[in-house]
MARDRENMI-699372 format. One record per residue (C-alpha): x, y, z; residue number from 1. Coordinates in Angstrom, 1 decimal. Layout:
BEGIN
u, v, w, resi
X, Y, Z, NUM
...
//
This chain:
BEGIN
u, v, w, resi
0.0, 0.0, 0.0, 1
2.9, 2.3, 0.5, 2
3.5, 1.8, -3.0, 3
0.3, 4.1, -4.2, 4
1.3, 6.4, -1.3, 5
4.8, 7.2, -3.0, 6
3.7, 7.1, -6.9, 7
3.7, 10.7, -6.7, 8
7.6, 10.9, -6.3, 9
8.3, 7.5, -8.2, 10
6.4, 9.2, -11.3, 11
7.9, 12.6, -10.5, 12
11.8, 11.1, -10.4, 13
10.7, 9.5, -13.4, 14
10.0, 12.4, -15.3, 15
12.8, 14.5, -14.5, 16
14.8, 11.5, -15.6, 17
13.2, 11.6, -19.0, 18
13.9, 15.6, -18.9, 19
17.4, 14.8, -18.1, 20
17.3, 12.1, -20.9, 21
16.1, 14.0, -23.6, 22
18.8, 17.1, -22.1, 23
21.3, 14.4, -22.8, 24
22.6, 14.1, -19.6, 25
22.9, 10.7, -18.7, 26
24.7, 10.5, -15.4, 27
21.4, 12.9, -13.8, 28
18.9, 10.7, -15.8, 29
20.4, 7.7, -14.0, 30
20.7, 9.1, -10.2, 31
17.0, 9.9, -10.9, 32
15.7, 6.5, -11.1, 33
18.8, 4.7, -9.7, 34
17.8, 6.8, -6.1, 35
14.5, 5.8, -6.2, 36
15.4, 2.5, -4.9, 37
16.7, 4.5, -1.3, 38
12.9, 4.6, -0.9, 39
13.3, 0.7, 0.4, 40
15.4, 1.8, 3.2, 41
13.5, 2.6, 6.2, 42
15.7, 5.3, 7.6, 43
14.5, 8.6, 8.9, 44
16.6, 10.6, 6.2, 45
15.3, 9.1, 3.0, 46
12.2, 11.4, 3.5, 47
14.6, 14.7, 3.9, 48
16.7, 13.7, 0.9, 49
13.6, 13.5, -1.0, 50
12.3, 16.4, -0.5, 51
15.2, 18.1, -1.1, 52
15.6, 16.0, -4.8, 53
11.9, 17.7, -5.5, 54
12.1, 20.6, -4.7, 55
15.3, 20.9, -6.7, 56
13.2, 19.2, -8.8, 57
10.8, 21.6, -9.2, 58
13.5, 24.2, -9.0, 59
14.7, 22.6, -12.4, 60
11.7, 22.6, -14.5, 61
11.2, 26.5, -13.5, 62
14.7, 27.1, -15.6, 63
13.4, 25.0, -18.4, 64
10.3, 27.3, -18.4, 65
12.5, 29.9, -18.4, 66
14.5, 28.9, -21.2, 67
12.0, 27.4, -23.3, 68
9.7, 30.6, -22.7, 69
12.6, 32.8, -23.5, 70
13.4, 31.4, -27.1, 71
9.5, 31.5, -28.3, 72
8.9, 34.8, -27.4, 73
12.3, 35.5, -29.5, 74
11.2, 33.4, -32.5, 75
7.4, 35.3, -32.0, 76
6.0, 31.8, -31.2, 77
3.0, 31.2, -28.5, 78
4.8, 30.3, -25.3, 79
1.7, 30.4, -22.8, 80
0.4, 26.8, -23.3, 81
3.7, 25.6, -22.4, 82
4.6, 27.7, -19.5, 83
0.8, 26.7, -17.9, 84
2.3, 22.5, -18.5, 85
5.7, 23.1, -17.2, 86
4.3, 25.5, -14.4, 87
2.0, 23.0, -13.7, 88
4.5, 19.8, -13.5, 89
6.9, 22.2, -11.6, 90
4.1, 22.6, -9.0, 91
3.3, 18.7, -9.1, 92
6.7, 17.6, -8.6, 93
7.3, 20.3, -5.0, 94
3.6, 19.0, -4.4, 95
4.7, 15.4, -4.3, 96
7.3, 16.2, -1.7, 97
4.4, 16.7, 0.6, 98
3.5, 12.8, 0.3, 99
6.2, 12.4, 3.3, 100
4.0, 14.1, 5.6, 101
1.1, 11.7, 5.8, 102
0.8, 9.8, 8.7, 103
1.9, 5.8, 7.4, 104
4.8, 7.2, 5.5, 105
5.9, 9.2, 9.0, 106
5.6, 5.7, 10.6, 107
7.2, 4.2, 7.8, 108
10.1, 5.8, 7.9, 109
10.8, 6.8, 11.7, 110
10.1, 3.6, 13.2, 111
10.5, 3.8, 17.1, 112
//
């Protein structure tokens, strides 16, 4: 059941390894998945690191906005459909660092 409770970051890491992919950096598209398997370990710090990896994240796919914003307005292309997508999977992907903060995943994690 923890499973569904952590999709939200499993799909998240996922996709910012596919951004890092398709970037063509391949040592940060295989840190993204290759860390989701810490979420085995039942150690108080997983959640921290986590949260931290999301909100840089999040952090990350604000600067491809940016970018990507920047050169259509330049080349006089539409650029608001894909600010509202980024925006939106920027806010997803903090968002999903909040899945730590349920009560299971607390207990999950901090055992005593």
């Amino acid at each position: 059941m923890n499973f569904l409770r952590l999709l939200p970051i499993i799909l998240s890491m996922l996709l910012l390894g596919a951004h890092f992919f398709l970037a063509g950096l391949p040592v940060l598209t295989g840190l993204s998945v290759a860390v989701l398997f810490l979420l085995i370990l039942r150690r108080s710090w997983v959640p921290r690191l986590f949260q931290v990896l999301l909100v840089l994240g999040a952090v990350e796919w604000l600067r491809t906005l940016y970018m990507f914003a920047a050169m259509r307005i330049a080349w006089g292309e539409p650029w608001t459909r894909l600010a509202v997508i980024l925006g939106t999977v920027a806010l997803l992907t903090a968002l999903s660092a909040l899945v730590f903060r349920t009560r299971k995943l607390k207990g999950f994690y901090n055992p005593s």
